[in-house]
VEXROMAR-792565 format. One record per residue (C-alpha): x, z, y. Coordinates in steps of 0.5 Angstrom, whole numbers, always signed. Layout:
% VEXROMAR-792565
((X Z Y))
...
This chain:
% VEXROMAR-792565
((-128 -201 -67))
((-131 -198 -73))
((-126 -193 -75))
((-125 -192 -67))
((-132 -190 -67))
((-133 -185 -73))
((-126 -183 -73))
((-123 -181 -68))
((-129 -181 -62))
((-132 -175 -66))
((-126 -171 -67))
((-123 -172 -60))
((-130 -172 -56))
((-129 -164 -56))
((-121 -165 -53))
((-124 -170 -48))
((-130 -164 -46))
((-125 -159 -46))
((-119 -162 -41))
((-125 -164 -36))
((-128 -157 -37))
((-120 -154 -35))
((-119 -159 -31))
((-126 -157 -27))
((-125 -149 -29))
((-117 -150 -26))
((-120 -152 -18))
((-124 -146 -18))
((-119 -141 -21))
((-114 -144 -15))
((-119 -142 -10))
((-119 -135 -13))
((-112 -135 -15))
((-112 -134 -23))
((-111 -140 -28))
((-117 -140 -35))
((-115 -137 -41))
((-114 -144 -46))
((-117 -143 -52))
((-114 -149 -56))
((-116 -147 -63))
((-123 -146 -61))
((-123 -153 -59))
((-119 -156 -65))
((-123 -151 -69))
((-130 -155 -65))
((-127 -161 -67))
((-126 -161 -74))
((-134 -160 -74))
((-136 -164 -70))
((-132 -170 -74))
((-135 -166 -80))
((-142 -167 -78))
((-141 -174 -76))
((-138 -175 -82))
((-145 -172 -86))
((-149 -175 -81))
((-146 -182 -82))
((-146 -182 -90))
((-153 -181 -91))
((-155 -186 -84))
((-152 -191 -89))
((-150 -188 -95))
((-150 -194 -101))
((-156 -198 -104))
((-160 -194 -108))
((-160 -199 -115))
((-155 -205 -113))
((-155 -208 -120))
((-149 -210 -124))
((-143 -213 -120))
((-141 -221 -122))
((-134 -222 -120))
((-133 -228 -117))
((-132 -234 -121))
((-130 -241 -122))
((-135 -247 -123))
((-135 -254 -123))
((-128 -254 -118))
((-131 -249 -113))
((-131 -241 -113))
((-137 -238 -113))
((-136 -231 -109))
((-138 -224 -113))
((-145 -221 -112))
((-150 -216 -114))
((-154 -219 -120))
((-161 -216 -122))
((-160 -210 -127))
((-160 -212 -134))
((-157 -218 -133))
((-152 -221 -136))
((-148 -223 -130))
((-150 -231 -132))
((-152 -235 -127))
């Protein structure tokens, strides 16, 4: 779901606005007689900066901690496995 609405919502939302805008422009253009010109490039050009901005926008929305210390794989003790975490800076990963 994640990768559904950072990836690919972003990049086809302007595909989605342009087959409704064409849908909507066709109707009318029947009425006169005429069909729209169809600018695909534009919107795969569109595309690629919104997906680019929401990219950006997200990366510095959630980007990483500002210090998460020392990483202390996971390890065993006593017959049970104790998961990796991030343990204070200057810490020697000994609990």
């Amino acid at each position: 779901m994640r990768i559904l609405l950072t990836y690919v919502l972003p990049f086809l939302a302007p595909f989605l606005a342009y087959a409704l805008w064409a849908i909507w422009a066709g109707r009318v253009e029947r009425q006169r007689g005429s069909r729209p010109d169809a600018p695909p490039i534009w919107v795969t050009g569109l595309a690629v900066m919104v997906l680019g901005a929401a990219l950006f926008l997200i990366g510095h929305a959630v980007g990483p901690r500002p210090d998460p210390g020392i990483y202390v794989p996971p390890r065993v003790e006593d017959g049970r496995i104790v998961p990796g975490h991030y343990g204070q800076a200057g810490h020697d990963g000994q609990d």
